[in-house]
C-alpha positions, -999 to +999 in steps of 0.1 A: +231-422+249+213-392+270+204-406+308+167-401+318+180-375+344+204-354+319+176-355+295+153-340+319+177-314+332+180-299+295+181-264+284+146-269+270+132-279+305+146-255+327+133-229+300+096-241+302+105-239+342+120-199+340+089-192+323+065-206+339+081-191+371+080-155+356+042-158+343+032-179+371+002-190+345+006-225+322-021-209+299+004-175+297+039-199+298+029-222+274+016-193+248+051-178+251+067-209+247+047-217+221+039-255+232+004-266+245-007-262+283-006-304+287+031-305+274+041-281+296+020-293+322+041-329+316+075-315+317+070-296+351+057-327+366+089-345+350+113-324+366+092-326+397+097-359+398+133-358+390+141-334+423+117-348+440+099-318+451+070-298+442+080-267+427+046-246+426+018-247+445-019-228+438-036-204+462-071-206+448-065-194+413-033-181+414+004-198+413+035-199+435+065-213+437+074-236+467+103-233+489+119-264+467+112-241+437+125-205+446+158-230+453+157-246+420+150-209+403+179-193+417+201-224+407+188-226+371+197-183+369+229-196+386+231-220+355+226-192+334+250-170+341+276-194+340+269-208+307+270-167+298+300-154+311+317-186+296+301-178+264+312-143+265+346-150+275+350-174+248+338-150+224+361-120+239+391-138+221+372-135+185+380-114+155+365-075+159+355-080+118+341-118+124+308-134+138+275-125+142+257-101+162+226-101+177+203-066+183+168-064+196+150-035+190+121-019+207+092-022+182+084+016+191+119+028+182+121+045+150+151+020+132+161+039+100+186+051+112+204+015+123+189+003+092+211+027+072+240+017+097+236-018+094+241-014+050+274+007+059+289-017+084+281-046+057+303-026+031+333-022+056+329-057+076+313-080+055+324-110+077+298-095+103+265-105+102+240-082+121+204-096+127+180-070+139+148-084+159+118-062+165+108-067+200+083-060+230+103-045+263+095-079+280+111-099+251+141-082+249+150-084+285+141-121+286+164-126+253+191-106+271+192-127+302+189-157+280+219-144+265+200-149+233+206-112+220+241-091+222+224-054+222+188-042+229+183-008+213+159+005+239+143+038+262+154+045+294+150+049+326+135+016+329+112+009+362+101-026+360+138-034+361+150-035+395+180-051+390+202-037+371+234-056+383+239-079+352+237-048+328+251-018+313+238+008+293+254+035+265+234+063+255+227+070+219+207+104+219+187+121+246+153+121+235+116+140+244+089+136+235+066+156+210+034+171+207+017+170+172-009+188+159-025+200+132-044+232+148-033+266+133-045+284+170-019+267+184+007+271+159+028+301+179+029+275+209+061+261+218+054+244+245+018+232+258+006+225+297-012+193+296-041+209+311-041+234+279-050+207+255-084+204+233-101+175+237-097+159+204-095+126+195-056+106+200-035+084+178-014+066+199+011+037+212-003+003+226-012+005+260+018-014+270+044+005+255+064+028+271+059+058+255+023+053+258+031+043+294+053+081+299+020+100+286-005+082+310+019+089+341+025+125+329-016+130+327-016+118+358+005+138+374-004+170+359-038+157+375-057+156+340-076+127+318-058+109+296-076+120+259-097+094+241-078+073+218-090+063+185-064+046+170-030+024+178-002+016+164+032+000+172+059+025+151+060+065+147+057+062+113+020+045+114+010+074+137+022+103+117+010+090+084-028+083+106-024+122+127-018+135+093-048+120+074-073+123+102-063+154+122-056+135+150-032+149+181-002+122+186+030+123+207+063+114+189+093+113+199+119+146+185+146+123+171+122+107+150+105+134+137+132+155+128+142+130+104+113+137+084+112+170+071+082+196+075+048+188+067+019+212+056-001+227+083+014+204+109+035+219+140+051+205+172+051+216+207+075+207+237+051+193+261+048+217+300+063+197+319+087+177+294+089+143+289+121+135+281+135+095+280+167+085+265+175+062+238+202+035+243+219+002+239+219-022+270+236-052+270+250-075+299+278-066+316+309-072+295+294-075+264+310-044+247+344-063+253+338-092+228+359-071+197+328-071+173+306-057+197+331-033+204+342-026+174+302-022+166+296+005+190+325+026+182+316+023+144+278+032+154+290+063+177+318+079+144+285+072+119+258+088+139+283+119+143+281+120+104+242+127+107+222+158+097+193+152+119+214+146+150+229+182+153+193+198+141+179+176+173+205+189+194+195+226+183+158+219+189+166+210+224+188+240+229+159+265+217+133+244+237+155+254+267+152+285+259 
């Protein structure tokens, strides 16, 4: 039977504790966590109790963690990583054709393409399962320090990620982003200076994603209003199909767009400057040593070589350049 104080220091506890320390908000941490503010409320005070320390403090309405608690955070990342590199160490002696792996997705990322993978891999490793999770950027670095995900298919560069110690990255494509349109006048252009475009109304990305977050910043630097956006959506698909049907400008990325063929009286432009972001798996360090997840990536890089729309990006990028 479970002592009080092992019970208390259980993965579930010192989970309710990471997060509450990254929100810094019970309302926000316990939404996450998907528990109700007095239950996490409870546990907090339990392992308060247990260390016999306050861990947070509040400074009028807002939260902070007390010297007792910035020692019990970097003890609990400590915890962590140990429980990680043992996991991945026990997993680098595993079959390269057995196990499971676990990929988070950006929700913005076009995923046909590792859809299609995924089917072929089946047919050739059958004793691999691959789970695919659609997720926001916050998600998928808090499942990849949780060790809770193998790969996160993902854009870089990455600025709300300052350390990037515990990770590695392999490119997949290097990617920029399109203007679409649906005006003839413009037709002839190949590339377009933000301060050349009509005011018309926008299809675009959430506010929190990060290609929405690339076209504010580039507006901003070229020193010119973001346009009016009328409609949102999370995948590239849901804005073409809306741009198309409406008339509406959007901004997609080039390896996604490709993919689909042309389109009556539609037409791209590079944008003046380009925004230009790559796509790519990051996983912790080490990761790509387990044999699946090596044997994964190397399968993934010989398969996209084997794609049409791959070499007709490439040549899009080479006449852009030009």
């Amino acid at each position: 039977m479970k002592s009080k104080q092992e019970s208390i220091f259980s993965s579930k506890t010192l989970t309710y504790f990471l997060q509450l320390s990254e929100t810094m908000n019970y309302t926000q941490a316990a939404q996450i966590l998907g528990i109700t503010q007095p239950a996490l409320t409870q546990q907090i005070k339990k392992l308060e109790r247990t260390v016999g320390a306050r861990l947070f403090y509040s400074v009028g309405k807002k939260l902070r963690l007390t010297d007792a608690g910035y020692t019990m955070l970097d003890a609990t990342h400590k915890i962590y990583d140990i429980l990680n590199d043992a996991a991945d160490e026990i997993q680098q002696s595993t079959s390269a054709t057995q196990g499971d792996i676990k990929i988070g997705i950006l929700a913005s990322v076009e995923d046909s393409v590792f859809e299609d993978f995924a089917i072929q891999s089946y047919r050739e490793n059958p004793d691999v399962k691959i789970s695919f999770h659609m997720l926001t950027r916050k998600e998928i670095w808090d499942r990849l320090e949780n060790n809770q995900i193998d790969l996160a298919i993902m854009y870089l560069p990455d600025e709300s990620i300052k350390n990037w110690k515990p990770y590695e990255s392999k490119r997949i494509i290097s990617d920029d982003l399109l203007f679409i349109h649906h005006d003839e006048s413009l037709s002839k252009k190949k590339r377009i200076k933000f301060a050349d475009l009509p005011n018309k109304p926008w299809a675009t990305y959430p506010n929190n994603y990060y290609l929405n977050h690339m076209m504010r910043e580039s507006f901003k630097n070229a020193m010119v209003d973001m346009p009016t956006s009328v409609a949102q959506f999370t995948t590239p698909l849901q804005l073409l199909r809306f741009s198309k049907q409406t008339g509406a400008y959007t901004a997609l990325p080039n390896s996604f767009y490709v993919g689909q063929g042309d389109f009556p009286n539609t037409w791209t432009a590079r944008f003046e400057p380009n925004i230009r972001f790559e796509l790519a798996f990051v996983f912790r360090s080490g990761k790509d040593k387990i044999p699946r997840i090596g044997h994964f990536l190397a399968q993934f890089d010989q398969y996209l070589k084997t794609k049409d729309y791959l070499s007709r990006l490439q040549e899009i990028q080479a006449e852009n350049k030009e």
